[in-house]
N, C-alpha and C positions, 0 to 999 in steps of 0.2 A: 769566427762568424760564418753561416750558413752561405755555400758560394750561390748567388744569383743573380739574374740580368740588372741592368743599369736601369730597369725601369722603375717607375712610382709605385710603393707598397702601400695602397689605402689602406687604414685600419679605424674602425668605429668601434670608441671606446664607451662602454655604457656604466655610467657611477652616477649616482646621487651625489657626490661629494664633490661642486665645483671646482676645489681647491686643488684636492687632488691629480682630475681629469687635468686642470693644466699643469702639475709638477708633471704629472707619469708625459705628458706628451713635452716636455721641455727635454724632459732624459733621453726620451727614445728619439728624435730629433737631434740633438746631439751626439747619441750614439750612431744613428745612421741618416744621413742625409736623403735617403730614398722615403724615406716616411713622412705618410702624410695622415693626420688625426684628424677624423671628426668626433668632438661630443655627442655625445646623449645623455639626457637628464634618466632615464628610465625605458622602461620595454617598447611600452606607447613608440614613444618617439625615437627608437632603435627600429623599429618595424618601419616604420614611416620611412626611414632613408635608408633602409635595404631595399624597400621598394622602387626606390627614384634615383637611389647615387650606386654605382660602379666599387664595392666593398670587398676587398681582399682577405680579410680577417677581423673578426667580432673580439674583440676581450671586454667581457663584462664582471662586475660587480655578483657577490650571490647574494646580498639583504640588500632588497631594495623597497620602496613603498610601491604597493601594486603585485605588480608581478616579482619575484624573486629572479635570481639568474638562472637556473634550473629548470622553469617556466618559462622564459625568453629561448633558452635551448632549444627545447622541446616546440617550440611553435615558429624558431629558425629554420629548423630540422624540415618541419614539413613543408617549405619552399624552399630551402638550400642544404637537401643530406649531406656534401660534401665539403660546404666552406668551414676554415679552419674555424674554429670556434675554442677562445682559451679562458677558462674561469680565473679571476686575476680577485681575489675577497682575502679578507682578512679575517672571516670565519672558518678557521681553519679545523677541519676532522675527516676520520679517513668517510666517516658515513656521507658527507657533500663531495668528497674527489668521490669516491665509490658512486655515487648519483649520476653526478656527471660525466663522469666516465660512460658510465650506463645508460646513460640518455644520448651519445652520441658525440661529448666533447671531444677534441682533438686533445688538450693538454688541461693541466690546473698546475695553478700558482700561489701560493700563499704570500701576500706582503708581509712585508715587513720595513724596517729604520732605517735599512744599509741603501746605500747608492749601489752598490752590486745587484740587486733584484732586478733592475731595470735593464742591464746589459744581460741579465740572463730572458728577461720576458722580447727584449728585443730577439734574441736568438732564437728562442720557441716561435716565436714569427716569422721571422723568416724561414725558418727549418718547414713550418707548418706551410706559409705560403710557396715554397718552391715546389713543395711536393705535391699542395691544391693545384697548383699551375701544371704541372706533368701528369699529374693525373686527367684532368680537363683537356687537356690536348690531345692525348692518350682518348680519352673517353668521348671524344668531339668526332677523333677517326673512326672511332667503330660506329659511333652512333651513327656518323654517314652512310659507313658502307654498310651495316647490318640495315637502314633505310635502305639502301640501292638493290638491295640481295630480295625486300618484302616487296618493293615493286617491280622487279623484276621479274619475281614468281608470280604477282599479281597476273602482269601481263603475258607471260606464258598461258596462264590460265584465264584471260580474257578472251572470249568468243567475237565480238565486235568493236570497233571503235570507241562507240560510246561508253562500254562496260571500261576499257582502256583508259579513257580520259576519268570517268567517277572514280575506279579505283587509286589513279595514282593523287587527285586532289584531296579523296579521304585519307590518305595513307600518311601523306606531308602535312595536313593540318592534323593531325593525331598526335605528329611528334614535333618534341620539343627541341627548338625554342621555337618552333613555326604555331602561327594561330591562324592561316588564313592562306587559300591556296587556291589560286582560277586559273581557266585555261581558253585561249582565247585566240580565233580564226582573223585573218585580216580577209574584208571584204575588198573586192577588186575597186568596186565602183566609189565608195568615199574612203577607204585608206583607214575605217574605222575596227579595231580589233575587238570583234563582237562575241562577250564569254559563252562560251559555250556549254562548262564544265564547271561548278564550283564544289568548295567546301570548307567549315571552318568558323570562325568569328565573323559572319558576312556584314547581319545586323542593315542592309541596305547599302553596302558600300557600296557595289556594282552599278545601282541605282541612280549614284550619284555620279558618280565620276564616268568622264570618257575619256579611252585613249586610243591614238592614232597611232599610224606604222609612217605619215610624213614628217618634214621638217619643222612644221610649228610647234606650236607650246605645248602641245598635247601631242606631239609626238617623240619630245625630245628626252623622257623618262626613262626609266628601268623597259618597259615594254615595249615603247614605239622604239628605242634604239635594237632592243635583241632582236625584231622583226625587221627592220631597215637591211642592218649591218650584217644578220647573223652571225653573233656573235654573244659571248655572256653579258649581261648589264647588271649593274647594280649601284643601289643608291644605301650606302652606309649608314647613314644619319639621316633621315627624311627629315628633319627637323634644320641640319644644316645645310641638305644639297639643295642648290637653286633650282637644278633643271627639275624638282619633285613635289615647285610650288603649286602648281594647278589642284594637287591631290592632297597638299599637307595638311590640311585640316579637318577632310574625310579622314586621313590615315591614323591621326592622333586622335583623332575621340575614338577609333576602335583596339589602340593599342600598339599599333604598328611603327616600330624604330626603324627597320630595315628592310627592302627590299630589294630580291635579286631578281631575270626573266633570263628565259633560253629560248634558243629556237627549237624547233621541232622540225628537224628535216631530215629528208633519205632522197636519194634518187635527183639531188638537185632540187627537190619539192618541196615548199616549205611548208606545211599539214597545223604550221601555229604558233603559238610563244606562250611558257608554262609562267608563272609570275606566282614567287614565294615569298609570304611576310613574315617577318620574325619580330617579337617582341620585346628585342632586346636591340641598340646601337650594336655597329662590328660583329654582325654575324654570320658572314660569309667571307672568310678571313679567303688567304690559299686556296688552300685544301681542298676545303670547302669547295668552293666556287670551280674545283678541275674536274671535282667528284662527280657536281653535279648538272655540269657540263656534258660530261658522259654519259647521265639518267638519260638528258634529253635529246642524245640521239639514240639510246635506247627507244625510246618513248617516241620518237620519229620514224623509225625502220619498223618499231610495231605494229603504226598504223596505216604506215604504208602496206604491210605482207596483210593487212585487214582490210585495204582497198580490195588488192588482189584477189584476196580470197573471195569478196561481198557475191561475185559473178558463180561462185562454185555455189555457192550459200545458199541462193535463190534456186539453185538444181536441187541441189540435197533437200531444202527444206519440203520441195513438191515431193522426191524421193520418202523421204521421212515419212509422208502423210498419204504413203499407199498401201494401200492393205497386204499388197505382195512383197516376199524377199525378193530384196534388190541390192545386189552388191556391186560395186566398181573394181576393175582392175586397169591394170598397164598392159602396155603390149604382150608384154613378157608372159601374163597372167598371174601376174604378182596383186596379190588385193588390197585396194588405196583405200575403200570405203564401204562399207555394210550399211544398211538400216536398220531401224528398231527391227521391222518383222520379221527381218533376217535373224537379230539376234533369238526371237522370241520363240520363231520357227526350229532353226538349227540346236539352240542349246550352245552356244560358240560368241562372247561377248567380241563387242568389237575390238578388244585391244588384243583377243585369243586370233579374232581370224585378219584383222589387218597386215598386211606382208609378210600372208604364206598364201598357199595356190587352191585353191579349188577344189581338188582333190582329197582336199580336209573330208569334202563331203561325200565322197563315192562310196557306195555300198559293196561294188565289188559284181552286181550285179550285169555289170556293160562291158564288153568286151573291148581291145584295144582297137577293133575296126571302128565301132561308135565313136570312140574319142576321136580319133586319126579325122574320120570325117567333119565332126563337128570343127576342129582347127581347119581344115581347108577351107569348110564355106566361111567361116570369118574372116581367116585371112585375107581371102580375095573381097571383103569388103560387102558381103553380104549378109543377111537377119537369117540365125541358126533358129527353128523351131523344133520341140519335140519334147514325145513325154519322157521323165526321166526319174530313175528312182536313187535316194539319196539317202546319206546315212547321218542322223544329228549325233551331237558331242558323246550323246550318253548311248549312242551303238543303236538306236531304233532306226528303225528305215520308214521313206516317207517319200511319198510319190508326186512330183511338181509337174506341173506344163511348163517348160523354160524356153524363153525367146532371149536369145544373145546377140544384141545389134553393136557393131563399129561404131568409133567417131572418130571424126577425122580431125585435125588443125587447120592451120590457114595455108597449108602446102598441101591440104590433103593429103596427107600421112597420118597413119591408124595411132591414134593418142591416146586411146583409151575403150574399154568393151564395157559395154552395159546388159548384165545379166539380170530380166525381171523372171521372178518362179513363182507361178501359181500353187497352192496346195493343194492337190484334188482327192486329199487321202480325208474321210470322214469317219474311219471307224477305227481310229484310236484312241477317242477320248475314254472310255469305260477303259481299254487295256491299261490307259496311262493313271487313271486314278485309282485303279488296284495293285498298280506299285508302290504310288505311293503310299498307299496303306497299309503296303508288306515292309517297305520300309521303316514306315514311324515303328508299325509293330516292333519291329528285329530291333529299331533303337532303345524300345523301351525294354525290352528282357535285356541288352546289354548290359543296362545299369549296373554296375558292381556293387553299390552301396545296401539297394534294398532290395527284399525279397520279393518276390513278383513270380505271380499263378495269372491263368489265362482257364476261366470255367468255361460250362455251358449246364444249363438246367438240363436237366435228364427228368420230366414227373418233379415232385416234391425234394428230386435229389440237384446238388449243386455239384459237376462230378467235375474233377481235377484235367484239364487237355493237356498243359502243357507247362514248364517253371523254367526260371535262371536257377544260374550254380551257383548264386548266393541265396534263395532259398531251400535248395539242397544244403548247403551249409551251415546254415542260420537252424534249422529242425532236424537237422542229421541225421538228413532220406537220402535213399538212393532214387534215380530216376524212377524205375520202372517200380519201387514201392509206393508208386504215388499219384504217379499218371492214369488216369484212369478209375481214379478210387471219390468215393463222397469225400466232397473237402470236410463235413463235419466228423465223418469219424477218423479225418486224419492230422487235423491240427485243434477241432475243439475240445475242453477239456470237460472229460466227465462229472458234471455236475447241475445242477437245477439250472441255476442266475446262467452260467452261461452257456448250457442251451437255449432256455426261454430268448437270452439276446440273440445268440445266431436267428434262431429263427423269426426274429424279430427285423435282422438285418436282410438274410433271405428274402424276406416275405420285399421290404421295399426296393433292393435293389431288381425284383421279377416285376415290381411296377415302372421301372426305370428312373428312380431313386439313385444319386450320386448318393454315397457314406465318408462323411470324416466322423470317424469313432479313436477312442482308446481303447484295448482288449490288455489280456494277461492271454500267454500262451505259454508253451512248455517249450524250450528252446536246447539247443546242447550242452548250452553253460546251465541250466536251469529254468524255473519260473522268469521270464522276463516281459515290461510291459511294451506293448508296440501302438503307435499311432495305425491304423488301419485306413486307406484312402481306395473305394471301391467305384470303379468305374461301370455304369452300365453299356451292352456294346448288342448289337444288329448281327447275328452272323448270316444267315442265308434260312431263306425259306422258311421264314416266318420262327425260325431259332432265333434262341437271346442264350445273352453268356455275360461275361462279365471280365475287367479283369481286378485283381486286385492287388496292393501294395501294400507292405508290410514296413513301417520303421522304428527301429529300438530307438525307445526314448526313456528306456530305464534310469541311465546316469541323470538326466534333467529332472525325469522326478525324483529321484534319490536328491539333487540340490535343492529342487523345490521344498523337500521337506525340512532339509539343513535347514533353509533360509529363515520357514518358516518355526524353525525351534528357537533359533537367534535369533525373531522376531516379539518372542512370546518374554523369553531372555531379558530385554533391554526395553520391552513399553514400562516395567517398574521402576525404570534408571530416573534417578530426579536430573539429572545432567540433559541435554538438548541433544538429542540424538537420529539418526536416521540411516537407512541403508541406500545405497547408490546400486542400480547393475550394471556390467561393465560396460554400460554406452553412457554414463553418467547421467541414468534419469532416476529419480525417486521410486524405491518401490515399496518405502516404509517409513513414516515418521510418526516421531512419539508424540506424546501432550503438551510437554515440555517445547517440544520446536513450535508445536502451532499457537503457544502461547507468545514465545518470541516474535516469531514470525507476523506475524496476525493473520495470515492465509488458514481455512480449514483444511482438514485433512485430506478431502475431496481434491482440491484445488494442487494441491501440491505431487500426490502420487501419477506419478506420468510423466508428469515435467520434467525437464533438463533442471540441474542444480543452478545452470546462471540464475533459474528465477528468481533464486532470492542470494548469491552469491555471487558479487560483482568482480570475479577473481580474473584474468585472462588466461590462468594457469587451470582452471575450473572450468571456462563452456566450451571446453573441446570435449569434455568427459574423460574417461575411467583415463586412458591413453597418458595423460598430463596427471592425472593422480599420481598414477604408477612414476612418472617423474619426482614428483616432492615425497617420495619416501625417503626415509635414510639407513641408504646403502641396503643391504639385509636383511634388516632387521624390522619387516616386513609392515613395520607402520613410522609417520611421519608430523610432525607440526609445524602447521604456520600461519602466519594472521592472515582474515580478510576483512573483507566490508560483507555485510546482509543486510537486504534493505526490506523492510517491511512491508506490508498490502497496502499502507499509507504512503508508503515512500519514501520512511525514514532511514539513516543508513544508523546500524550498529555495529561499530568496532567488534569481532568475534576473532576467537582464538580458535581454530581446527587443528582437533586429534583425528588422524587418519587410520584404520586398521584397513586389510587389507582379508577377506574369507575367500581361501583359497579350497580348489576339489583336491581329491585324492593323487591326481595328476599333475598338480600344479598349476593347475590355469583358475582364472580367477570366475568368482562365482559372484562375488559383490565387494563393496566397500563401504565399512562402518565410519560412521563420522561423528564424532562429538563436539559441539561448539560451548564454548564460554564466553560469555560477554566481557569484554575488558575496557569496557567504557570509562571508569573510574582507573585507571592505570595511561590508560591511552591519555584523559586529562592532566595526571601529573607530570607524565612526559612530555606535553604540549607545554607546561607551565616552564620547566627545564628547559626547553626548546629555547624558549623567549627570554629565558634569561643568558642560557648559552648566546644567543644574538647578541643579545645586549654588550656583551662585556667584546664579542670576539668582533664584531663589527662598528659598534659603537665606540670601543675605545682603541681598536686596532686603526680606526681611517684616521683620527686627528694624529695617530701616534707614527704610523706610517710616513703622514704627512708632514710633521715635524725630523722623521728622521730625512727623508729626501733632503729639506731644506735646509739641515746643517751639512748634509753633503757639497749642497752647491754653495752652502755660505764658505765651506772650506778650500774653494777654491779661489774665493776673491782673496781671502785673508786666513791668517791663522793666529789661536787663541784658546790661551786655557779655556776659558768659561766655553768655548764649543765642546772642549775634553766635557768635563762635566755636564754639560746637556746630552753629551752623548751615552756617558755615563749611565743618567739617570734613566732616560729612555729605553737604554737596555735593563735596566731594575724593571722598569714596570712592563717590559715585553717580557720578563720571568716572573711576574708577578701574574699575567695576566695567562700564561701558558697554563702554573700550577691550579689557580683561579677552575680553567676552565675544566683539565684534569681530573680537578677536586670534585667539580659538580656532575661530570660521567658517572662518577665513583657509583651513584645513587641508581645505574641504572641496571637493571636484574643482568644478570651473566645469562643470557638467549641459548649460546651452545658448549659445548665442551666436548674436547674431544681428546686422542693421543696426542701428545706435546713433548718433544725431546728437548730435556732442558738445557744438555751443553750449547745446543745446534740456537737455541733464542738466548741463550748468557754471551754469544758469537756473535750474535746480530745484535743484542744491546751496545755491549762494547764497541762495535763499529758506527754506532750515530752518539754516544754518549761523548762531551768532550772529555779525555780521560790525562792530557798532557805526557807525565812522563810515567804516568802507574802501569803496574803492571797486573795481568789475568793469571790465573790460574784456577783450571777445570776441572774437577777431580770426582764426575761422576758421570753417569753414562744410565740414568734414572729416565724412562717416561712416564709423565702423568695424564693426569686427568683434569683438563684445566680449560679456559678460555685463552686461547693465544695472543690477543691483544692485551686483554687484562694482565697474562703474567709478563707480558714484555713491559707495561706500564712498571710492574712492580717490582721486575729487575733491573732497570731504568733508573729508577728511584733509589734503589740501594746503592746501586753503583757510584749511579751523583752523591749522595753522602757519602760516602765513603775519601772520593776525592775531595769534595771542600772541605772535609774536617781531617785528613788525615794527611792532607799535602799532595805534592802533582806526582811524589817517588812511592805511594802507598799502596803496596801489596792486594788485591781483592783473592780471595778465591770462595771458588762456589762448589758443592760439595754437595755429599748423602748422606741423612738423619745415622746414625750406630745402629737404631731400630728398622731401617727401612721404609719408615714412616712419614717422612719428608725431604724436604734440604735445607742447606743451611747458606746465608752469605755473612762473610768477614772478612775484618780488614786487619791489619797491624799498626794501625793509627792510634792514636792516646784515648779511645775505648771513651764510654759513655759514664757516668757517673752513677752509681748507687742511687740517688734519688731524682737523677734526669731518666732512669731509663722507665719508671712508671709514667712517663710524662710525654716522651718522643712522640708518640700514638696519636698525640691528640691533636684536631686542628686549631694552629694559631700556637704551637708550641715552636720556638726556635733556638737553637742553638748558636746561633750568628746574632749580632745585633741588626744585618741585612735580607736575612733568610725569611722566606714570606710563609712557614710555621706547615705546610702545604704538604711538603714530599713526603714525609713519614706518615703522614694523615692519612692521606691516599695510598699506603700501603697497609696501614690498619681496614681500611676499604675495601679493599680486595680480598684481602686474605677472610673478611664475613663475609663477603657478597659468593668464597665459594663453600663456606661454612667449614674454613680448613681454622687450625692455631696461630698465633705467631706467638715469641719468646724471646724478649731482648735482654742478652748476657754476653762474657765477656771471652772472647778468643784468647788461646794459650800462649798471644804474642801480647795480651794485654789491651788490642784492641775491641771495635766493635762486633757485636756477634746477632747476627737473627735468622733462628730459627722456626721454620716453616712444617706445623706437624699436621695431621688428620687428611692427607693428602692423598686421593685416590689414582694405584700404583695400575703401570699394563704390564 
């Protein structure tokens, strides 16, 4: 048994099946005394008392009225992703564990007859709740201190008081398990702690309620105590703590189980009491409570250095709001503080020039007697004036009137120099805005991608100034071939259409006409086509010029035309078809989809595929296609839902291809759908009958097994042999039953399947007593792996009932290569039983439920392979497996 503390393991059991719900909790109760059951009838009422009761572990029922257990899951999940959660059904398949699993369950169980189920479902419980619980404790500390780390940073980054106090009460009511979080000053004159800061589930609480920092009743809470004592407070249980009566029934109509308060102090100062509610009983264990013990003298000493500061704040902000640079330093001339116009002036952000010297800004143009001087008259306590020329970040020089006056402390000693600097330079704005435009220039010829000329009209000619190395490149000129020449007799090609265009382009771009054209030009690989992007531009004295951009977009219209062949292709296809580009929108559907669909063709090209494809694997686009392919082999199938223009949803089957360029990158994806509405239906019908038998007759039969277990302990007695007996008949009755009715359902995939490596894993869950294996082939096929595990499973079991517990199996390869074979050395089949084995409802026991051999006639169509039942050379039975596709 799982080692765990001596505490109460709650567990909320969810069955339809009264009966049962009280056997299962009679066993686990007697298995471990730490356990404690609640019923539920159903999900309703499973939900209901996750809400309100303290629950350890969920094990629920999978067929229930209402919601299924898989449904109950999935809508746990989204209030509780971590608690253990264990499917306890008697409809037992791998497609429900496989569900489950995949929905987020912790474990799955199948019932059954035996009293062992229950000492084994008790251990899945505890194993599961020990590990909930170390996870949660684990996940409770970080949760703290990854909170303590956000407000932290908050306040680092809080400018005032107030910004301090909003962000840490949004940041605590954000996380969970808090809903609700104020912050709140005691007034001197009534002792009243008046909020100051909220945030959260407020809904008028504050409104209602008061609290005091004295000794009466409204002082004696979470709040008035952390303000009194300084000191943590907390009230665990508002619902049981007395001193929390004043506010218990403001706190419970907004949700509020627990509440903790701290003080807020630095310097001996108390600045408040932060007051945290949480939505849950016991939520400020330890831990908790040391953690955030320590926020609140963070959150004290913050606002305190925020008092401090408030006196500088009101300097700065008049600083801030003067048109002059104005920087602060230390005595030293180390710089404490810049202003915007500093920054805007210099070129030198504040965090570039805060503590370094001044001299950042020297041009170079003042010699060491100027500086020398200027440090005398400050030092001794006097206002330096003088003009001064100065150098910004980016090497310009610029000309200030600066006044540098002392300030002194309350010793009068020099604490700090304040340098303001007029700007008295006015004729740099033209030099500085023709860098800038030497610069964009020089960024744009950088380009490496595309070709780029830089004209100017010359008369009727458009003549070449100047080019990047990628269009020397790109038309395989050398500079000086080209510089200087009419752009059209050096890149247009001779012929009618595109001269008439140049000079068509010409003519708009000399009216100041931007161009987005396509052209063909002569390039070094060839004829190729370029997107053409032609800028009109201003040079000087009443000149125009232009520049222009060249982009090869040969390969896209080379796909464009692909697309459009394998559009022309597939509109004759009577199948539903359509093309996706890779961001998964519609760039083609046939007649066929919009007759499905009901959307027109209009409606649909453009869209993203969710519109009518309700997939989660589908509205991310191409990305998640490229996912459900299989493996290489460059297309894929799987079901989805498509909902109509009405809103109906149709069951559809999607064939995936994938059109790929020359390069391997993807160009589009073809999709074919089938409606499989009428399939989908007889699998629903299967469904319900699968229920029937695995749930319907698995809960009485369960329930009858339990209670000859515990009947076995008061007394003992044949006739409990025989109920227990029978009971195991119809759990093999009920196993083949279900088995039988899978048989019916299409083989989905198939794939390579090493048959010694599953003849290994049947054997290991088949009971086999004293027989023995032998493996004599080393063959992979082509099969469904579940399906031929079923149907070596099945040989194997007959092979034991009819041939004794000492009877030889071996498994083996057709003489032709063409399949396998299984046999045994047991007394072999009979000449006129063995056209018969096949069938369902045939047996060879007078107890055998006719099932086994059915279901491997089953298989063996469902993959359109042979079977052949004849006789091994030891006399036993023999079946061989032919038409069998080899890897």
């Amino acid at each position: 048994m799982a080692a765990l503390s001596t505490e109460e393991v709650r567990v909320l059991h969810v069955d339809d099946d009264p009966d049962f719900v009280d056997l299962t909790a009679a066993h686990l109760e007697r298995v471990d005394e730490r356990f404690t059951i609640t019923p539920a009838r159903g999900a309703t009422e499973a939900l209901d008392l996750l809400a309100d009761e303290p629950i350890d572990c969920v094990v629920s029922d999978y067929d229930m009225p209402g919601q299924n257990g898989i449904e109950l899951l999935k809508e746990v999940r989204a209030d509780h992703p971590d608690l253990p959660f264990i499917l306890f059904t008697g409809k037992g398949s791998e497609e429900v564990a496989s569900d489950a699993l995949s929905a987020g369950g912790t474990d799955y169980l199948q019932k059954e007859s035996t009293y062992d189920q229950y000492e084994l479902l008790a251990n899945r419980i505890l194993n599961a709740v020990e590990q909930y619980r170390a996870s949660e404790r684990a996940a409770n500390l970080e949760r703290i201190r990854s909170l303590l780390v956000d407000i932290n940073q908050a306040i680092v980054r809080a400018s005032s008081r107030e910004e301090i106090e909003a962000e840490v009460c949004e940041i605590i009511s954000d996380a969970e398990p808090y809903r609700f979080a104020w912050l709140g000053e005691v007034e001197s004159e009534t002792d009243e702690i008046k909020p100051r800061e909220w945030a959260g589930v407020d809904e008028g609480y504050l409104d209602e309620v008061t609290v005091k920092a004295d000794e009466s009743s409204r002082g004696r809470g979470p709040g008035g105590t952390a303000a009194r004592e300084r000191r943590v407070a907390v009230a665990q249980d508002v619902h049981a703590t007395p001193a929390f009566e004043p506010w218990r029934e403001a706190a419970s109509e907004r949700g509020f189980r627990s509440v903790a308060a701290f003080p807020l102090e630095a310097e001996d100062d108390l600045y408040g009491v932060l007051l945290v509610y949480a939505d849950r009983p016991e939520a400020f264990d330890d831990d908790e409570r040391e953690l955030l013990a320590e926020l609140g003298d963070d959150i004290g000493h913050a606002i305190h250095h925020q008092q401090v500061k408030h006196q500088r704040q009101l300097f700065e902000k008049a600083v801030e709001a003067s048109g002059h640079s104005i920087y602060v330093t230390d005595p030293t001339g180390e710089i404490e503080y810049v202003n915007p116009a500093f920054e805007a002036t210099t070129g030198y952000s504040a965090a570039e020039a805060v503590g370094r010297n001044p001299r950042i800004l020297k041009s170079g143009e003042h010699d060491r007697g100027f500086y020398d001087e200027l440090w005398e008259t400050i030092l001794s306590g006097e206002v330096w004036r003088s003009e001064v020329t100065n150098s910004k970040r980016s090497g310009e020089t610029y000309v200030v009137d600066q006044t540098i006056a002392p300030v002194t402390d309350e010793s009068g000693d020099i604490s700090h120099f304040v340098a303001v600097n007029a700007n008295i330079t006015d004729h740099k704005g033209r030099e500085e805005e023709l860098r800038e435009a030497r610069n964009r220039r020089e960024a744009l010829f950088q380009n490496p991608n595309n070709a780029i000329i830089e004209t100017e009209f010359e008369g009727d000619s458009i003549i070449i100034q100047s080019t990047n190395q990628t269009f020397l490149e790109v038309f395989d000129y050398e500079r000086e071939a080209v510089v200087g020449e009419p752009l059209g007799e050096v890149l247009v090609p001779d012929d009618v259409d595109a001269q008439a265009r140049y000079d068509d382009i010409k003519q708009r771009v000399y009216q100041g006409e931007g161009i987005d054209a396509e052209v063909r030009r002569q390039a070094r690989q060839g004829p190729r086509e370029f997107r053409l992007s032609v800028f009109p531009i201003d040079i000087a004295d009443g000149r125009r010029g232009s520049y222009a951009i060249y982009t090869d977009i040969t390969e896209r219209k080379e796909r464009e035309q692909r697309l459009e062949r394998y559009e022309t292709i597939i509109e004759a296809s009577g199948d539903a078809v359509y093309l996706l580009d890779p961001a998964g929108h519609f760039r083609f559907v046939n007649e066929a989809l919009t007759e499905i669909t009901g959307y027109p063709e209009e409606e649909l090209l453009g869209e993203h595929v969710s519109k009518v494809m309700d997939d989660p694997d589908i509205e991310t686009g191409a990305s998640l296609i490229l996912e459900l392919i299989d493996g290489e082999k460059n297309r894929g199938k799987f079901e989805m839902t498509a909902y109509t223009a009405d809103g109906e949803a149709i069951p559809m089957e999607n064939h995936i291809a994938l059109i790929t360029a020359e390069d391997g990158s993807l160009e589009a994806s073809a999709g074919i759908v089938r409606d499989i509405s009428e399939r989908k239906a007889r699998e629903e019908r299967l469904e319900q009958f699968t229920s029937l038998v695995s749930h319907d007759l698995r809960n009485p039969l369960s329930v009858a097994g339990g209670s000859v277990e515990l009947a076995r302990q008061d007394c003992q007695s044949e006739h409990l042999d025989r109920v227990s007996g029978a009971l195991e008949r119809m759990e093999s009755l009920i196993e083949d039953l279900l088995a039988w009715a899978r048989m019916g359902e299409r083989v989905e995939v198939q794939e390579p399947v090493d048959i010694a490596a599953v003849v290994e894993g049947c054997w290991q869950t088949v009971p086999t007593a004293e027989a023995r294996l032998r493996t004599a082939t080393d063959l992979s096929i082509i099969a469904d792996r579940s399906r031929l595990q079923q149907l070596i499973e099945n040989l194997i079991r007959n092979a034991v009932e009819h041939g004794g517990d000492s009877v030889t199996v071996t498994v083996g390869e057709l003489a032709d290569g063409n399949g396998f074979f299984v046999e045994d050395d047991g007394p072999g089949i009979s000449d006129e039983d063995r056209e018969n084995v096949l069938e369902s409802g045939y047996s060879r026991k007078d107890d055998g439920t006719g099932l086994g051999l059915a279901i491997v006639g089953e298989i063996v169509d469902a993959h359109g392979w042979d079977v052949r039942v004849t006789e091994s050379e030891t006399g036993g039975a023999r079946f061989e497996i032919s038409g069998v596709g080899t890897v």
